[in-house]
C-alpha positions as CSV (number, residue, x, y, z in Angstrom):
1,X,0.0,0.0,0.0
2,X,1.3,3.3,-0.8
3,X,0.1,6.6,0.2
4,X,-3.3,5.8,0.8
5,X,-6.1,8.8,1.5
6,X,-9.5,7.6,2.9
7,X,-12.1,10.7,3.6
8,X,-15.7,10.8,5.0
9,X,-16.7,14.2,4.8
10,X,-14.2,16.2,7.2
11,X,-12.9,13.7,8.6
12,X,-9.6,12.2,7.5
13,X,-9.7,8.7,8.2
14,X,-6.4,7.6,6.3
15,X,-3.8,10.1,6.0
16,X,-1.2,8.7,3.5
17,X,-0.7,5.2,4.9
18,X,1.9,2.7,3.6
19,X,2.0,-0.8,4.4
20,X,3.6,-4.2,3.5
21,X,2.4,-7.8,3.9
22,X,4.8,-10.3,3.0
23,X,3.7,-13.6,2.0
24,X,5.2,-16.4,5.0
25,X,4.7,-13.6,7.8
26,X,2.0,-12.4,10.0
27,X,2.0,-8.6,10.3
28,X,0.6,-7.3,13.4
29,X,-1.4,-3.9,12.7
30,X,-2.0,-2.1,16.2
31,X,-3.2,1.1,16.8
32,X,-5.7,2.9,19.5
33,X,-9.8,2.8,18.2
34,X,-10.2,5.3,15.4
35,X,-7.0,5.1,14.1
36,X,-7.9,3.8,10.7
37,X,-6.9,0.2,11.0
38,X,-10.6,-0.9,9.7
39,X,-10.5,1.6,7.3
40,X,-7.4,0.8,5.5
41,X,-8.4,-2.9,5.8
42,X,-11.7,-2.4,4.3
43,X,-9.9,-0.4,1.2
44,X,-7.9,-3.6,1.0
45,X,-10.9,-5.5,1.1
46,X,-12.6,-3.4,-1.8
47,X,-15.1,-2.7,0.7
48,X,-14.1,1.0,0.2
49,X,-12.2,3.1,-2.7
50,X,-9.2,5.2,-1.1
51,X,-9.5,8.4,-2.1
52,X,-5.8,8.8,-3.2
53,X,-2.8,6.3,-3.3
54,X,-2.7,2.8,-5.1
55,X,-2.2,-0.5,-3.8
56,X,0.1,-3.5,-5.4
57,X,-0.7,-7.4,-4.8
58,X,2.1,-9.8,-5.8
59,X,3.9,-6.8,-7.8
60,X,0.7,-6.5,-10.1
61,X,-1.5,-3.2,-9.6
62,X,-4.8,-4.3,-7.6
63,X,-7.6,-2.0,-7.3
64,X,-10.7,-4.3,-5.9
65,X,-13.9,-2.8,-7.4
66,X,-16.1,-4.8,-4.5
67,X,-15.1,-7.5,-1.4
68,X,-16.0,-10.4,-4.7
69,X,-13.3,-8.9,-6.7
70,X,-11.2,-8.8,-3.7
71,X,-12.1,-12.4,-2.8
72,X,-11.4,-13.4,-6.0
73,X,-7.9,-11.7,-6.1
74,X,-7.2,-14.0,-3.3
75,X,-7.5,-11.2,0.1
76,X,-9.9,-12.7,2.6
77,X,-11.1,-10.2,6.0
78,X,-12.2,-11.6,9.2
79,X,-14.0,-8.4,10.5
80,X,-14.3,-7.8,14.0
81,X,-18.2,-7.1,13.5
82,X,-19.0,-10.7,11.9
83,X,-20.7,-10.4,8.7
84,X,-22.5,-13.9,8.6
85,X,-26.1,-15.0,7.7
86,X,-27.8,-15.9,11.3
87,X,-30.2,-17.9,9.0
88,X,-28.5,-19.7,7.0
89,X,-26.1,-23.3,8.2
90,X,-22.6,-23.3,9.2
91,X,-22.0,-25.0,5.7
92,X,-23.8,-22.2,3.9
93,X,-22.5,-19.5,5.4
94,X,-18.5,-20.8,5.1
95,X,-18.9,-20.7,1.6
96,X,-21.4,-18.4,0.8
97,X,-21.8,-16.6,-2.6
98,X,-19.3,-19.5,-3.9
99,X,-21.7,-23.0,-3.4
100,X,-20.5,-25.7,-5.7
101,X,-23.0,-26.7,-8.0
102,X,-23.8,-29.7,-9.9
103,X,-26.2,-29.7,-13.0
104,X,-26.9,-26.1,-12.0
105,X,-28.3,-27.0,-8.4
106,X,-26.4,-26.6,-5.4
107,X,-23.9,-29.9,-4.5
108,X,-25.1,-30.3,-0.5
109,X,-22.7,-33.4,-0.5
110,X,-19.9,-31.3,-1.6
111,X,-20.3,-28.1,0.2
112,X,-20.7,-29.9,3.5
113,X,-17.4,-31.7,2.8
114,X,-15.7,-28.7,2.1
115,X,-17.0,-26.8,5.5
116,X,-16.6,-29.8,7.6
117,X,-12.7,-29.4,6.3
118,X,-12.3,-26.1,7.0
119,X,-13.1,-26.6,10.8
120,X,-11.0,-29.5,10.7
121,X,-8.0,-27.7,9.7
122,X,-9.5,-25.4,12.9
123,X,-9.3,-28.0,14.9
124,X,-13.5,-27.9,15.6
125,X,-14.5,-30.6,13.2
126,X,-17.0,-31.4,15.9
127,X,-19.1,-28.9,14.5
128,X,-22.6,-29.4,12.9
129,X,-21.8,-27.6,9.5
130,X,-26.2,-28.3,8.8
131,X,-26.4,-26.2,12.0
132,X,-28.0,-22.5,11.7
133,X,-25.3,-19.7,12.5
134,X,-27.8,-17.9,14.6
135,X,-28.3,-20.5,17.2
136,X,-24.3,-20.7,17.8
137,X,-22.6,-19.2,20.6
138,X,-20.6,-16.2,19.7
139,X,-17.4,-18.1,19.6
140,X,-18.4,-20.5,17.5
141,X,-19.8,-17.5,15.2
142,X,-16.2,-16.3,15.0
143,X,-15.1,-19.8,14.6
144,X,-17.4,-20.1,11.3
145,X,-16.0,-16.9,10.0
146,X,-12.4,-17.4,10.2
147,X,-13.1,-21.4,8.4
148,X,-14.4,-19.1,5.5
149,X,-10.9,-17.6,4.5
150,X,-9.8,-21.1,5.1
151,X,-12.4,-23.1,3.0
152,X,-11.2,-19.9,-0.3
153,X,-7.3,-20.6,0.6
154,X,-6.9,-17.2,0.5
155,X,-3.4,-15.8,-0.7
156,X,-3.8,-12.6,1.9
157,X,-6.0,-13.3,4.8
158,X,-6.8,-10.5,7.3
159,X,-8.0,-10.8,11.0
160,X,-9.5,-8.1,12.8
161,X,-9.7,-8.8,16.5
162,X,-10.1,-12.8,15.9
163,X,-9.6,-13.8,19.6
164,X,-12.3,-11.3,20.5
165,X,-14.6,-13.7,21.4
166,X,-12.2,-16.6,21.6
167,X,-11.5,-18.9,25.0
168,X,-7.9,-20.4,25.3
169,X,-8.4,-23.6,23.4
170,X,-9.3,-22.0,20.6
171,X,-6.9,-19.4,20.8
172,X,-4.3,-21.8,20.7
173,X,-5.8,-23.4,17.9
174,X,-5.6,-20.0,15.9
175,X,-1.9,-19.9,16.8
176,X,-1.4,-23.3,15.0
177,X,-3.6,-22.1,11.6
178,X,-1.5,-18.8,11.4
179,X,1.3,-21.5,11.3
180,X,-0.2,-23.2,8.8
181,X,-1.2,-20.3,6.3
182,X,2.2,-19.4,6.9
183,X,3.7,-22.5,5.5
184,X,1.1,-22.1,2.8
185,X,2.7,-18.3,2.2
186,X,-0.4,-16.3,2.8
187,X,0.5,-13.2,4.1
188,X,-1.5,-12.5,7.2
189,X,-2.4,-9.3,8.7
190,X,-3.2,-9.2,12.4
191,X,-5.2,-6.4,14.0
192,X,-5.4,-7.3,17.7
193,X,-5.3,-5.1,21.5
194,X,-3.5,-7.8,23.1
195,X,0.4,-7.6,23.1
196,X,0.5,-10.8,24.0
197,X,-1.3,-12.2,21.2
198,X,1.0,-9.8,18.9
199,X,4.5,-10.8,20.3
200,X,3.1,-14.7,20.4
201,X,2.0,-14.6,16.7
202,X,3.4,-11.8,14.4
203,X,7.0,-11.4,13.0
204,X,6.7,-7.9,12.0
205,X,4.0,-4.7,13.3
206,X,2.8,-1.4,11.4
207,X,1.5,1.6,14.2
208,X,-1.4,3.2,12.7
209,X,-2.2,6.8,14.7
210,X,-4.2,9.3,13.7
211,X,-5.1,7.5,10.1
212,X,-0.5,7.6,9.5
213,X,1.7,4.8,9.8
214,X,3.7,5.9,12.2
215,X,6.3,3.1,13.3
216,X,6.9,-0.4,12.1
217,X,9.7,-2.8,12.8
218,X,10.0,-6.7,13.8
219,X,8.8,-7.8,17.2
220,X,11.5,-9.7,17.8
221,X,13.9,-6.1,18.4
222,X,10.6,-4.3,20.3
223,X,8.8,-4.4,23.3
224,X,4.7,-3.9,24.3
225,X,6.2,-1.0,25.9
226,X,7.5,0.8,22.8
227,X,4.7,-0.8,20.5
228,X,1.6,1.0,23.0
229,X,3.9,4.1,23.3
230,X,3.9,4.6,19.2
231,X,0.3,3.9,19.3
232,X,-1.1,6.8,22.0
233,X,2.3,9.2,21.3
234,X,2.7,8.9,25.0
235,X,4.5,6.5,27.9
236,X,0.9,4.3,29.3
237,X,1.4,4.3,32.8
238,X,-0.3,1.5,35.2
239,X,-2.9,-0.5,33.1
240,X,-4.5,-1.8,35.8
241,X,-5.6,0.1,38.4
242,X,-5.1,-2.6,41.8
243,X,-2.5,-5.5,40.9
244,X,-3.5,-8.7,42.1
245,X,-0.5,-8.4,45.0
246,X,-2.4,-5.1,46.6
247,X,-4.9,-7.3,48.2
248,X,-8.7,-6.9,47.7
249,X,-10.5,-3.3,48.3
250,X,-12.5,-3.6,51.3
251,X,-16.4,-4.6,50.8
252,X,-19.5,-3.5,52.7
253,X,-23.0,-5.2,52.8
254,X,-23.8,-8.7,50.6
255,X,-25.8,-6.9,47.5
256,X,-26.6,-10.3,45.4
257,X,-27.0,-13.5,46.7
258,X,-27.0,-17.1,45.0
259,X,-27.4,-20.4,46.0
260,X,-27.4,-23.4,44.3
261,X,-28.7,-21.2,41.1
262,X,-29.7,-23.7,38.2
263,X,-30.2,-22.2,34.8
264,X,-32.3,-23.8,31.8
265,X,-29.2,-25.1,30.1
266,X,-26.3,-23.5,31.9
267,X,-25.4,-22.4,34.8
268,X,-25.5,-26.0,36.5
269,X,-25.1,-24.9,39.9
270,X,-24.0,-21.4,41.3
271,X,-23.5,-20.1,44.7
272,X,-22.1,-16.9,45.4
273,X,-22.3,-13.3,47.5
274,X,-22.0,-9.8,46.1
275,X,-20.7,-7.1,47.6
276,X,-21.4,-3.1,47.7
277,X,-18.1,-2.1,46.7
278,X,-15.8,-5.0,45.3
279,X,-15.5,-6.1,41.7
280,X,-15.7,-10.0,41.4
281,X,-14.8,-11.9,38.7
282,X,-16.0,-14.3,36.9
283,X,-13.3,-16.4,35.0
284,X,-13.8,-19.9,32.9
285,X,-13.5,-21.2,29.1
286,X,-16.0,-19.8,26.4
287,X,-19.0,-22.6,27.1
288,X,-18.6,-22.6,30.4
289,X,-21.9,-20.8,31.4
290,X,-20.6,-17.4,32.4
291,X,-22.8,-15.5,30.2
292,X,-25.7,-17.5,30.9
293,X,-24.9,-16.9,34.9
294,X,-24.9,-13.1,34.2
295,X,-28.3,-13.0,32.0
296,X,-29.8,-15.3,34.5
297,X,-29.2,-12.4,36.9
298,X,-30.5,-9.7,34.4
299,X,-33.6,-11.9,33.4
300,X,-32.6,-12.2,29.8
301,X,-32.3,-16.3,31.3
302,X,-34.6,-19.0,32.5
303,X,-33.6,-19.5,36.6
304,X,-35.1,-23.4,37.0
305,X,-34.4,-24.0,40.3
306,X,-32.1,-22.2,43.6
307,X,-32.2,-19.0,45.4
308,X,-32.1,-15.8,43.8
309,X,-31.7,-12.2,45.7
310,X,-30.6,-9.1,44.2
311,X,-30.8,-6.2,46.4
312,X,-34.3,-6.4,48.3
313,X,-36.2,-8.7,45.8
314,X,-35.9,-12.3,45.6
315,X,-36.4,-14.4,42.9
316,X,-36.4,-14.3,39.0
317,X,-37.5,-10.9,37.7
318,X,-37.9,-9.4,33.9
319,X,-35.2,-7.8,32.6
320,X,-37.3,-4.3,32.7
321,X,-37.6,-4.9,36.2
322,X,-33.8,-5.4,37.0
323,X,-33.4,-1.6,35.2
324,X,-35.8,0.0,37.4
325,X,-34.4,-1.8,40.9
326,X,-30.7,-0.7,39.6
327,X,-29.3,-3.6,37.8
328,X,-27.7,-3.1,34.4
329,X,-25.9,-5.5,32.0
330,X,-23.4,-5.1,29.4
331,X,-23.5,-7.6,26.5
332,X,-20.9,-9.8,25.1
333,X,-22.5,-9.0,21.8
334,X,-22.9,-5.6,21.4
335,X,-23.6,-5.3,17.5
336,X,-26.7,-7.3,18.1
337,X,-27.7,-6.9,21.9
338,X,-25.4,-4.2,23.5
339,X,-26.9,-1.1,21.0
340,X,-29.2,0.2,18.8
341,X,-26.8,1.5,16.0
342,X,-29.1,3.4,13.8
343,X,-29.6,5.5,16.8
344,X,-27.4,8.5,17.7
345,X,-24.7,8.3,20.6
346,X,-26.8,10.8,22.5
347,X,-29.9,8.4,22.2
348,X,-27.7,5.3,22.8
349,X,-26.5,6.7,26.2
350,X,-29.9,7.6,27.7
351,X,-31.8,4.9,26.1
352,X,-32.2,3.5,30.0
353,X,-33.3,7.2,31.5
354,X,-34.5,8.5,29.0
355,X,-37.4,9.8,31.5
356,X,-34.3,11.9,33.2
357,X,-34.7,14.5,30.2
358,X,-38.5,15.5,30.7
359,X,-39.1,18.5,31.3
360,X,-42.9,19.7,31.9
361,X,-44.2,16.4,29.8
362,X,-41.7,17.3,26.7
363,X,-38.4,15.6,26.1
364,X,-35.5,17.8,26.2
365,X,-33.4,16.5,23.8
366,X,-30.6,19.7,24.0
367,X,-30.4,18.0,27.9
368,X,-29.9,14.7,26.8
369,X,-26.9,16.0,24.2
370,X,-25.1,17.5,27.1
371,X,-25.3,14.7,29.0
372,X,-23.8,12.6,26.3
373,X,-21.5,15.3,25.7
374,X,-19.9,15.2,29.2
375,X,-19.9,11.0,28.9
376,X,-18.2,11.3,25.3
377,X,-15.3,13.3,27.2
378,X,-14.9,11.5,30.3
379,X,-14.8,7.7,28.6
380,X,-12.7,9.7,25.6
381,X,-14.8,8.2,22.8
382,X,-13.6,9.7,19.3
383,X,-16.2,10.8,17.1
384,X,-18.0,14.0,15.8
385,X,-20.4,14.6,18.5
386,X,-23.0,13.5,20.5
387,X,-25.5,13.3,17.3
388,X,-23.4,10.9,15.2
389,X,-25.2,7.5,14.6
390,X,-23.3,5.0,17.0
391,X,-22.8,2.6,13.7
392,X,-20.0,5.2,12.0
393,X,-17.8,5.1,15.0
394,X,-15.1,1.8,15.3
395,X,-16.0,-1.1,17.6
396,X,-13.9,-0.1,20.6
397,X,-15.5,3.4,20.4
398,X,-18.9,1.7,20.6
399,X,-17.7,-0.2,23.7
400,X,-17.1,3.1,25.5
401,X,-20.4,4.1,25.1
402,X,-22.3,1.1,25.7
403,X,-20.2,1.3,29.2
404,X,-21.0,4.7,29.4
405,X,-24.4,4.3,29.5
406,X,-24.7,1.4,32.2
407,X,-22.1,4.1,34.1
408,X,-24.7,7.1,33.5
409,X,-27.6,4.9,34.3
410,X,-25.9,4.9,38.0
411,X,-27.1,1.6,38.9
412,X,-26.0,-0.2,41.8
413,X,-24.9,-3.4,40.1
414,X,-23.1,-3.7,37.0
415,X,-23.0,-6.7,34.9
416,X,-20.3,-6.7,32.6
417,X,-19.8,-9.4,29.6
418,X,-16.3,-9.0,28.1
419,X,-16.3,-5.4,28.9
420,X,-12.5,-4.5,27.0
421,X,-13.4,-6.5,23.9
422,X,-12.1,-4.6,20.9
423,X,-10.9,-2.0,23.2
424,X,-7.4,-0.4,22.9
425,X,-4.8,-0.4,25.5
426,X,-5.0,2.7,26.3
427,X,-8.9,3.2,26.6
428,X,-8.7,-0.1,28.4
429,X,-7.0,1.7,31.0
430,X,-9.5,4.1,31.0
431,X,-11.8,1.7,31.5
432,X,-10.5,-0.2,34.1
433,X,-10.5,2.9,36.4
434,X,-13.8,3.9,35.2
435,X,-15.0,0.5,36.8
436,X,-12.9,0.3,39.6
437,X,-14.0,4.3,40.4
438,X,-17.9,3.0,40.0
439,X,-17.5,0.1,42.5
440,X,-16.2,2.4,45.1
441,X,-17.6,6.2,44.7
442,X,-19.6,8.1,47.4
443,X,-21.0,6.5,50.3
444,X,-23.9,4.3,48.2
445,X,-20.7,2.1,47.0
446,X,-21.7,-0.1,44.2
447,X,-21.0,-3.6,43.1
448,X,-19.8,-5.1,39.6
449,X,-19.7,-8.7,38.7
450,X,-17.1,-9.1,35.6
451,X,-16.8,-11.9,33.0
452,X,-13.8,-11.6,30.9
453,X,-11.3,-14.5,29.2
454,X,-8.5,-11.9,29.5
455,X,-6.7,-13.5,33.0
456,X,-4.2,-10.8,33.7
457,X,-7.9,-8.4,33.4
458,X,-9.2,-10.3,36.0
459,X,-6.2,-10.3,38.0
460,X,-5.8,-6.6,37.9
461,X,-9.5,-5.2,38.4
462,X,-10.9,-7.5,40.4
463,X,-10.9,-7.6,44.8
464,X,-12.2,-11.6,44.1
465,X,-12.1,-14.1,41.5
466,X,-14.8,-16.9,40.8
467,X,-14.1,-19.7,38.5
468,X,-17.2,-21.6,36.1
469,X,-16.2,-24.8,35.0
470,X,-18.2,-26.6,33.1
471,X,-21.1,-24.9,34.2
472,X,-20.7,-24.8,38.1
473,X,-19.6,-21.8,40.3
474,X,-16.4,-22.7,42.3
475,X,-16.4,-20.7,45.5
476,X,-14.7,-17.0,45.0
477,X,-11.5,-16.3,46.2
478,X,-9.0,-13.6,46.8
479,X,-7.0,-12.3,43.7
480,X,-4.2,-12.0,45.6
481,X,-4.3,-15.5,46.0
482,X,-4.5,-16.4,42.5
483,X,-2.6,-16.5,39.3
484,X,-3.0,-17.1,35.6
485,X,-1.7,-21.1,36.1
486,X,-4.7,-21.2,39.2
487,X,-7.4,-20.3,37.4
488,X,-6.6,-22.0,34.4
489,X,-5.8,-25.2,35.9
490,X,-9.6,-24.7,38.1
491,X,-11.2,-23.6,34.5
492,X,-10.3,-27.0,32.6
493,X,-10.7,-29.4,35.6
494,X,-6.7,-29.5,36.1
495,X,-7.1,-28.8,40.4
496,X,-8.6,-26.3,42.8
């Protein structure tokens, strides 16, 4: 890529980019939300004409007209945002919009083959490929997504946060494909938050700030340190804001209180006690019935059998109810679940109060604007305003403000799914405090129960750490007490 321009009105998305892939390599791109790492990848993808610059794919010009031509040309993108077809099967949707036929109808023999192979090579051949995408878990969704650049043995393959929604099996499984299109000399470009991930996987990195490349270089002669100070143009300090060996925050009064909980399908069995001013953990694979423990708690999940007491109600309640007794979730799956995003920012945010901005039975909407305003500032979420529709801005952005508006709705238990994922290092740390300030403000100190598959998250934020395995609550302990090893050894069965 060479000098490549990208415009949406005023705003100056890519600012003369250059990049190179090399075929045998994974190339991390990194850069904070908004930087134009989607953009650029969705010029690449022919999802979007730069504005300026050209591009060159194995030395010959290449100028994708639409994502088929670019498909075609051999570039495949795993988007962060999954662009599958909830109705359609697992089979379907692998190799959508390129079915093999046979006498003009569609070969169902061969295309399940070819899916079933593509999830082999995965490593989750144990997948129903006549299954429909929309009843899979949002793992398995990513799953299905990355088996589609697979099942097209693509010669460029991008991935746009792929261990998003990922548990540690399946990471590692990712690890062992980006061997394999290696060895196949794809080129593979890796947008990702996690350093980790970056120094584990990639061989080279390209810094994207402010829509310019603005540093590249081989892992192997950098650091995270270096790598997140290109990325913000400033040293990060602390990430977390209470390492595990601080000890846990003190805790007031028990807020939420389970016993023996039994959910539909998942959780199995879960006991535990909440607690105004702590933030407790939840860790555990993907499957493991975290989620299902949290929307059990919201109402958004059947409760079969067990006690159930949140605040002064007991038992199951409606997920309108849980609003208006101060109870607020925030969804793994924020595309679908988490926020309306033909709606403004402004709207998103007060979308739980909107009641708040009534003023002599009219709605005030130049109240509710200022409001978002001061939110858009203090979560530093980059966009035009508070009347943008919430679908322009990048994913991480969107995170912000779906946080945001559980924060604004000041309710005295937060319930937060995967609340970093897609999120910058930087804003993560923004977030982290945001929580851990939440938990602990004022005198009416709240209480936040946290899922997240990032460990060292866990181990950071959180006063006490639970562990789901296979869906039963083991009892909570003290993150002091615990490490990564612990609570992965507890998650797969390995030992308390």
């Amino acid at each position: 890529m060479h000098g490549l321009v990208k415009r949406f009105g005023a705003t100056l998305a890519l600012d003369g980019v250059a990049l190179e892939a090399r075929a045998g390599e994974v190339l991390a791109l990194v850069g904070e939300n908004g930087a134009g790492k989607s953009t650029l990848m969705k010029v690449l993808a022919g999802a979007l004409e730069p504005d300026a610059g050209r591009m060159e794919l194995d030395g010959a010009p290449y100028a994708p007209r639409s994502p088929l031509e670019a498909r075609e040309r051999g570039v495949a993108m795993i988007h962060q945002e999954l662009a599958l077809a909830p109705h359609l099967s697992v089979a379907e949707n692998v190799l959508l919009g390129a079915e093999p036929q046979r006498i003009g109808l569609v070969d169902w023999r061969s295309l399940h083959e070819r899916a079933h192979a593509a999830l082999t090579q995965l490593g989750r051949g144990e997948l129903d490929v006549r299954r429909r995408v929309g009843d899979l878990a949002p793992a398995e969704r990513q799953l299905v997504e990355i088996a589609r650049a697979v099942a097209f043995e693509a010669r460029v393959v991008v991935l746009d946060e792929p261990t998003s929604s990922l548990g540690r099996e399946d990471v590692a499984r990712l690890a062992e494909l980006l061997v394999r299109l290696r060895e196949r000399g794809a080129a593979v470009i890796y947008i990702s938050h996690v350093m980790e991930e970056i120094f584990a996987f990639a061989q080279r990195y390209c810094v994207l700030r402010d829509g310019r490349s603005v540093a590249s270089g081989t892992c192997a002669d950098s650091s995270p340190r270096e790598l997140v100070a290109a990325m913000v143009g400033r040293e990060v300090a602390q990430l977390t804001p209470r390492p595990a060996q601080q000890g846990a925050a003190p805790a007031g009064e028990v807020i939420a209180r389970l016993n023996s909980l039994r959910g539909q399908r998942l959780p199995r069995e879960a006991t535990l006690e909440l607690r105004r001013g702590e933030v407790l953990g939840i860790a555990g694979l993907v499957g493991a019935g975290r989620t299902e423990l949290l929307r059990a708690l919201m109402g958004l999940e059947r409760v079969v059998s067990g006690e159930l007491r949140v605040l002064e109600l007991s038992g199951a309640r409606a997920p309108h109810e849980r609003w208006e007794q101060g109870v607020g979730m925030l969804s793994e799956d924020r595309k679908s679940e988490g926020l309306a995003l033909g709606l403004s920012i402004a709207a998103n945010l007060g979308l739980p109060h909107l009641e708040r901005f009534a003023r002599a039975g009219r709605f005030d909407a130049g109240a509710l604007e200022r409001s978002a305003a001061e939110w858009i500032e203090r979560v530093r979420v980059k966009c035009a305003g508070p009347r943008q529709p919430i679908g322009e801005l990048s994913g991480g952005n969107q995170q912000k403000v779906a946080l945001a508006r559980l924060l604004a709705a000041d309710v005295d238990i937060a319930l937060l799914d995967e609340p970093t994922r897609g999120v910058d290092v930087a804003a993560k740390a923004e977030i982290y405090a945001l929580i851990d300030r939440f938990a602990r403000r004022g005198e009416r100190q709240r209480a936040v129960l946290v899922v997240s598959s990032y460990l060292p998250e866990l181990l950071g934020l959180c006063d006490r750490i639970a562990v789901m395995e296979r869906g039963v609550l083991h009892p909570a302990r003290a993150a002091a007490e615990l490490d990564e090893r612990t609570l992965l050894a507890q998650a797969t069965g390995g030992g308390a």
